[in-house]
C-alpha positions as CSV (number, residue, x, y, z in Angstrom):
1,X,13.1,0.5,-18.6
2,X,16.1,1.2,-16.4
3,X,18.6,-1.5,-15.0
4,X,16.6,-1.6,-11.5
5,X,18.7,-1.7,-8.7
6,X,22.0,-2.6,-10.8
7,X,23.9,-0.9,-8.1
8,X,22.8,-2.5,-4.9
9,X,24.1,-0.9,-1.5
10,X,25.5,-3.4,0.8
11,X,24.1,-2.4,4.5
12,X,26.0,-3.3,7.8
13,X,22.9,-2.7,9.3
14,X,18.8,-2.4,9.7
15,X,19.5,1.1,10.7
16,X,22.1,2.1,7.8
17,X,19.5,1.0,5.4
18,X,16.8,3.1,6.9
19,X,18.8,6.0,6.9
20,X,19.8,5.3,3.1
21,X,15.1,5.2,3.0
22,X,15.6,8.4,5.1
23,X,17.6,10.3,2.7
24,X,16.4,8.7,-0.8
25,X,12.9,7.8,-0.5
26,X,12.0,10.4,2.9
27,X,11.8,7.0,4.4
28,X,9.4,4.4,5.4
29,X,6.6,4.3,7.6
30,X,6.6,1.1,10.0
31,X,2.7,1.3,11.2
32,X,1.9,-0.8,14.5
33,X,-0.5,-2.8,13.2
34,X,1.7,-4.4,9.9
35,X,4.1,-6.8,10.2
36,X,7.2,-4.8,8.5
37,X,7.2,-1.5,6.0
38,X,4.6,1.0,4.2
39,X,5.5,3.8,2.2
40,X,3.3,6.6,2.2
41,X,1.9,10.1,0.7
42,X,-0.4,12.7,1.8
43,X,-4.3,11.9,1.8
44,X,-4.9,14.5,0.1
45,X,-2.9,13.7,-3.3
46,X,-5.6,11.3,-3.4
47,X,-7.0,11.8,-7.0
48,X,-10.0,9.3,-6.4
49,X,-10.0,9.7,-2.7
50,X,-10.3,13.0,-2.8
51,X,-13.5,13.2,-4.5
52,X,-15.0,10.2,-2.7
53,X,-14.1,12.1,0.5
54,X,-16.9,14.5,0.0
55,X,-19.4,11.5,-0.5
56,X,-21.5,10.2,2.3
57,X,-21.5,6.9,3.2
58,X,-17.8,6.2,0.8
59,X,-15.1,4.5,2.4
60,X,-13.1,7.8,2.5
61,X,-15.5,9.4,4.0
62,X,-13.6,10.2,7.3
63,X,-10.4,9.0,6.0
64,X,-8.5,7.6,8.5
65,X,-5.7,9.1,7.2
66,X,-6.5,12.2,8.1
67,X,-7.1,12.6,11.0
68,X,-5.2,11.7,14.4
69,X,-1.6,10.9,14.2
70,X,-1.2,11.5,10.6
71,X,-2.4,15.3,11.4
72,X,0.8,15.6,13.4
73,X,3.2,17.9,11.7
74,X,6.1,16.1,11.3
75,X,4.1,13.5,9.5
76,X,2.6,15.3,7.5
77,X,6.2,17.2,6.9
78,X,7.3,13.4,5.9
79,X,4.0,12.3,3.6
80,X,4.6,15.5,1.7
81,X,8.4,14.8,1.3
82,X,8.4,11.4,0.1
83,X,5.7,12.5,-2.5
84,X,7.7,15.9,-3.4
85,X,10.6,12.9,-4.2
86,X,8.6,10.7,-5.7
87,X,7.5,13.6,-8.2
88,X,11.0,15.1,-8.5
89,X,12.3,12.1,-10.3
90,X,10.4,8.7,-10.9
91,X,13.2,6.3,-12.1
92,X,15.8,6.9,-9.5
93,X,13.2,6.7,-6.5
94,X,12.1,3.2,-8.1
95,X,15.5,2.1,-8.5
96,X,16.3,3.7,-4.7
97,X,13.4,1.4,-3.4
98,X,14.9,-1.6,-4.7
99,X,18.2,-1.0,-3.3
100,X,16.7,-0.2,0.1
101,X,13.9,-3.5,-0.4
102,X,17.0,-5.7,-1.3
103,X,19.5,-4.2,1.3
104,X,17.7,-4.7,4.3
105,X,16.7,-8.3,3.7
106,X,19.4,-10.0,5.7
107,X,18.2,-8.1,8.6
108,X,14.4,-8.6,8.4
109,X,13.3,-12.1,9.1
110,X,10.8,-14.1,5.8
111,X,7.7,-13.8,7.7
112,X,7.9,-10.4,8.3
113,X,8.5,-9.3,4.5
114,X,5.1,-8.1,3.6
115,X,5.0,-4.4,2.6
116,X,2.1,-2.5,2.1
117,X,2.2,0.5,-0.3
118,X,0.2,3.3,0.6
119,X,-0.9,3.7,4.4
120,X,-2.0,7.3,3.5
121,X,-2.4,7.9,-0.2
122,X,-2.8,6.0,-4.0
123,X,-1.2,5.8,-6.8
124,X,-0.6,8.9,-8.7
125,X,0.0,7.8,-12.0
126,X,-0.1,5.1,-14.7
127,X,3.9,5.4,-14.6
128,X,3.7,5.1,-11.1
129,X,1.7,2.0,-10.9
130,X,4.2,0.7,-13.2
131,X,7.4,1.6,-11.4
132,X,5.5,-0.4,-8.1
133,X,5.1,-3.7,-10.4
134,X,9.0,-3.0,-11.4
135,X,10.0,-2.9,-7.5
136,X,8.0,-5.9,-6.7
137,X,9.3,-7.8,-10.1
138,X,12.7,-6.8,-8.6
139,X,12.7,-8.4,-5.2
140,X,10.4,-11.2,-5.4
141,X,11.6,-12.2,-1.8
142,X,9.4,-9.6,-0.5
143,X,5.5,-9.9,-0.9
144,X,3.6,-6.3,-1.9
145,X,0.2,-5.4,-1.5
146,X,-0.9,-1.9,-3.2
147,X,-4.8,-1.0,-2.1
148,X,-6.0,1.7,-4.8
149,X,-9.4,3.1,-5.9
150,X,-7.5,4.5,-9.1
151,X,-9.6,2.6,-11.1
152,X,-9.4,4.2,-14.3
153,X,-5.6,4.2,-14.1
154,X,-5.4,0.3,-13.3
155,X,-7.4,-0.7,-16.0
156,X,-5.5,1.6,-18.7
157,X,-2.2,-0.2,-17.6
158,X,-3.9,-3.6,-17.8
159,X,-5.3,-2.7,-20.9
160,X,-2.8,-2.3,-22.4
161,X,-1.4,-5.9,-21.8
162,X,0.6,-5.3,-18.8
163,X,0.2,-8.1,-15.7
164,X,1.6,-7.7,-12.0
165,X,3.7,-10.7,-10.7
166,X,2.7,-13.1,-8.2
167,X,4.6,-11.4,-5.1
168,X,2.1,-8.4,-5.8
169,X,-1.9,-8.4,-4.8
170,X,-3.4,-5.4,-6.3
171,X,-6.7,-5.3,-4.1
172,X,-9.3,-2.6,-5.6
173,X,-11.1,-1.0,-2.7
174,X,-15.1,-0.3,-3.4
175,X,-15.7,3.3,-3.1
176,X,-18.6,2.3,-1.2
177,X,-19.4,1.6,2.5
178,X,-21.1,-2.4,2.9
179,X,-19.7,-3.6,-0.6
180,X,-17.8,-6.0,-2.3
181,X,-14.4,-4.2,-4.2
182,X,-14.6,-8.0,-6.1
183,X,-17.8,-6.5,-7.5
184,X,-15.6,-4.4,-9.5
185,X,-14.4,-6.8,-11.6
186,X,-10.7,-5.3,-11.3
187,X,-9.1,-8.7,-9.7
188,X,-8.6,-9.1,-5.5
189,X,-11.3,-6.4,-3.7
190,X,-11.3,-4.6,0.1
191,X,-14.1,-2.8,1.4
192,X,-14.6,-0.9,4.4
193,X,-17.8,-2.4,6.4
194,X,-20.0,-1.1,9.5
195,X,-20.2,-2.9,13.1
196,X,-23.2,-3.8,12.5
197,X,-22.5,-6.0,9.2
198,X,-19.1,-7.4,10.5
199,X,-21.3,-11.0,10.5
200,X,-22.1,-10.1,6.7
201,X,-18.9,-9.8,6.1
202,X,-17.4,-13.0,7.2
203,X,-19.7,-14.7,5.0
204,X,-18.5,-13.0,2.1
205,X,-15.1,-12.8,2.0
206,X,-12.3,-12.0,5.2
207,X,-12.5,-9.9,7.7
208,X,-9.6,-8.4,9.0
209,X,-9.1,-9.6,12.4
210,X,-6.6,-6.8,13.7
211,X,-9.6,-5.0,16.2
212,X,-9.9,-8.1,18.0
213,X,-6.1,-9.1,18.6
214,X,-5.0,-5.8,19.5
215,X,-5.0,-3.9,16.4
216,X,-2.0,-5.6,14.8
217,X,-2.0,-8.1,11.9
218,X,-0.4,-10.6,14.1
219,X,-0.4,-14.2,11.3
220,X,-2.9,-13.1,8.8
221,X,-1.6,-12.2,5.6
222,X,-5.2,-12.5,3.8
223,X,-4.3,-8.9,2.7
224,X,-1.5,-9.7,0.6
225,X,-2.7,-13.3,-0.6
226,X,-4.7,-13.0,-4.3
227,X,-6.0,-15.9,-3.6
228,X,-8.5,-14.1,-0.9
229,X,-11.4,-12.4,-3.4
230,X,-12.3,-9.3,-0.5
231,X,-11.3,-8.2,2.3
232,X,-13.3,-5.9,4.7
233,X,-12.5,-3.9,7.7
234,X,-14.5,-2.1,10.0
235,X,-15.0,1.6,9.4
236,X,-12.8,4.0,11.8
């Protein structure tokens, strides 16, 4: 494995280290509702997703992420760069991320250093799962959450004795509507629920509270926290 981050920028600034995202990693996405960064990739690169897109009734049926503002042009100019340099070269935009994830810590305060990977998109390889436990192992001062339905991909890198640290909560959605990702057996679980069984919901696990306090995370964390066994949110 490479020396992660063994060459740490020093940043005068939030806004220095988001133009060193900019240039190295097409830079982040800072979504309304989280409380700090997400790094993203096009919908479509979706491996899984893609294929549960055409299924009625999946939770990627009517993805979100594609549709609305992420149709916009220069977003989807940006989700298709940060995956062309993701692609182009592996180790240097895992050891990029750490620089950036360790440079702009001064500037962003500890209850705000949450990221989520993957607003728009999964994981796109075993390698690439990998690199993402390397970042988190890296800069344990932030906390990760990675949401996937690469199942088989997960499981291969498990298998073959690997472990995520504590800092990262690898949450498996269900690929269903109204189910339990838990039920998958793959660790922490999401799934994406109807109105009408937000009640059902509650009973069985968290349910994210964001459409009631204004579409923001606000001081949940459940997302991020292993500890929570599902997580659901209202289909949108």
């Amino acid at each position: 494995m490479p020396n992660v981050g063994a060459n740490v920028a020093v940043f005068t600034s939030r806004a220095k280290a988001e133009a060193f995202a900019k240039s190295k990693l097409g830079g982040m996405t800072c979504t309304s509702k989280m409380p700090s960064y997400s790094w993203s990739t096009p919908a479509e690169a979706c491996q899984t997703g893609s294929k549960l897109r055409l299924v009625p009734g999946s939770g990627c049926d009517g993805c979100y992420a594609m549709k609305n503002r992420y149709m916009f042009k220069a977003t989807q100019n940006a989700l298709s760069r940060r995956l062309q340099i993701l692609e182009d070269n592996l180790v240097d935009w895992q050891q990029n991320m750490v620089v950036f994830l360790r440079g702009v810590l001064p500037f962003v305060p500890e209850v705000d250093r949450y990221f989520r990977w993957h607003d728009s998109g999964d994981v796109q390889s075993i390698a690439h799962l990998d690199a993402i436990v390397e970042i988190a192992r890296a800069v344990p001062q932030w906390r990760f959450w990675l949401p996937t339905k690469e199942y088989a991909m997960l499981t291969a890198w498990r298998k073959a004795g690997n472990t995520e640290p504590e800092n990262l909560c690898i949450r498996v959605s269900h690929p269903m509507r109204n189910a339990r990702g838990s039920a998958l057996k793959l660790g922490p679980g999401s799934g994406q629920i109807d109105g009408s069984k937000a009640e059902t919901a509650r009973a069985l696990g968290r349910l994210c509270p964001a459409p009631k306090q204004g579409n923001v995370c606000g001081s949940c964390r459940a997302c991020w926290d292993s500890r929570v066994s599902d997580v659901f949110y209202v289909h949108h």
